[in-house]
C-alpha positions as CSV (number, residue, x, y, z in Angstrom):
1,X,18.3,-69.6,-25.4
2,X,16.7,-71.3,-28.8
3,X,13.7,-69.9,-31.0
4,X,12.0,-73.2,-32.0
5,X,9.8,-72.8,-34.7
6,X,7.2,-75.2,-35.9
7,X,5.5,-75.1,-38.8
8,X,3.0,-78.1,-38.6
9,X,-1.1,-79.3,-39.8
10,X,-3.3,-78.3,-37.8
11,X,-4.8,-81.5,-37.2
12,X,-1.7,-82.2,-35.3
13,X,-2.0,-79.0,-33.2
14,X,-3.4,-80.5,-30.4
15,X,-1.0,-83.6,-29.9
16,X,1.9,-81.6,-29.8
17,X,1.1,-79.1,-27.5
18,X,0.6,-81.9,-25.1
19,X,3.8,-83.5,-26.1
20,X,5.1,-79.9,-25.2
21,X,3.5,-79.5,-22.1
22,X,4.6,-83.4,-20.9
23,X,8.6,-82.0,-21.7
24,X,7.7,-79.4,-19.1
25,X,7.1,-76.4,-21.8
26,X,4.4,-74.3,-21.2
27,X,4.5,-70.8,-22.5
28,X,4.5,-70.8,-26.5
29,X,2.6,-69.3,-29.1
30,X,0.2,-70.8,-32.1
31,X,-0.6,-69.0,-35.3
32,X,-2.3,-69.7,-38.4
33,X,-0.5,-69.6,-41.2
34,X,-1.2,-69.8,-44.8
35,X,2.0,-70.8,-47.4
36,X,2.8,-72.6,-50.5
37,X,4.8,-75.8,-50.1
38,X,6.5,-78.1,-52.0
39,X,3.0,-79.5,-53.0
40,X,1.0,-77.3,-55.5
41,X,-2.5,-77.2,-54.8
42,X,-4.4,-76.7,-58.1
43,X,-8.1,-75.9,-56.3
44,X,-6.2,-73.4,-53.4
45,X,-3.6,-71.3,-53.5
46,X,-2.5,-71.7,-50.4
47,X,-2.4,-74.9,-47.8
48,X,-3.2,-73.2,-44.2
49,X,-1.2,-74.9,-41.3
50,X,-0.1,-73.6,-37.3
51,X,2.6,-71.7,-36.7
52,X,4.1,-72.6,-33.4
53,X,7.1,-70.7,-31.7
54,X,8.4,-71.7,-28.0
55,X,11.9,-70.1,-26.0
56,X,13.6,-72.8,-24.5
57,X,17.2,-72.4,-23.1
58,X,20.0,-74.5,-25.4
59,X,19.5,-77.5,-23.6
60,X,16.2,-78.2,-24.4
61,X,16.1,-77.3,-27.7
62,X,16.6,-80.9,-28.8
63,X,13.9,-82.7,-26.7
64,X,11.8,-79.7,-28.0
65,X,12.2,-80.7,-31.8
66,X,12.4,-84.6,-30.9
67,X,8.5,-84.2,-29.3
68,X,7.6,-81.9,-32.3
69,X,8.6,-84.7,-34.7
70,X,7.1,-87.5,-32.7
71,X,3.4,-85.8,-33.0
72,X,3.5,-83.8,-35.9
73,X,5.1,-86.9,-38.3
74,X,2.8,-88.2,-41.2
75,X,5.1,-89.0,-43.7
76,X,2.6,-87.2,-46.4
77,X,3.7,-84.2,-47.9
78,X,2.7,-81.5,-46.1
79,X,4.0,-82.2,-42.8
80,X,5.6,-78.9,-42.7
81,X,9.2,-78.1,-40.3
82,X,11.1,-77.4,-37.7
83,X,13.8,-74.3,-37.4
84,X,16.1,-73.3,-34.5
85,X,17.2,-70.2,-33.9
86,X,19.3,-68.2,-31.5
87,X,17.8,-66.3,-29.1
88,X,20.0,-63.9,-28.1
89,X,18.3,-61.8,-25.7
90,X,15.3,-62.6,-24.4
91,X,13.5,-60.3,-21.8
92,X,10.2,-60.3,-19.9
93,X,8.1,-57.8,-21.0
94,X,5.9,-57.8,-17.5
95,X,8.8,-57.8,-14.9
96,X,11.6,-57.2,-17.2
97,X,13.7,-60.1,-16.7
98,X,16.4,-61.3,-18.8
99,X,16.0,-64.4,-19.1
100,X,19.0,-66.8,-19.0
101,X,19.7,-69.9,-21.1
């Protein structure tokens, strides 16, 4: 199993769930973030974006990022990025399932 991590603006929030949702991913979580990027921000001290973290098993990892990039591309600064992670164990809290991946 993969942590995929998305750091993204929010304005772009919306398209990418769907392009998540169209891969066949539908559990994941959003947050809102606030962070200092590259780009220093003179009249704010910090640029707020979403945060948003899906568990996908290792095969889908790469269609996960591909759809992240597709919606959540610009080119400005700002844009924000992707990290995968291992997921090493990964349990169901509810019926306490390992999940397998």
């Amino acid at each position: 199993m993969k942590m995929v991590a998305a750091i993204i603006r929010t304005i772009s929030l919306e398209r990418v769930v769907r392009s998540l949702q169209d891969i066949g991913i539908r559990g994941l979580t959003i947050s809102e973030i606030k962070g200092i990027g590259e780009q220093v921000q003179f009249n704010k001290p910090y640029s707020i974006h979403d945060r948003i973290e899906i568990i996908v098993p290792d095969e889908k990892a790469n269609e996960a990022e591909n759809a992240i990039l597709e919606y959540a591309h610009t080119g400005l600064a700002g844009d924000g990025l992707i990290a995968v992670y291992p997921a090493d164990s990964v349990i169901k809290i509810r019926t306490k399932e390992k999940m397998q991946g």
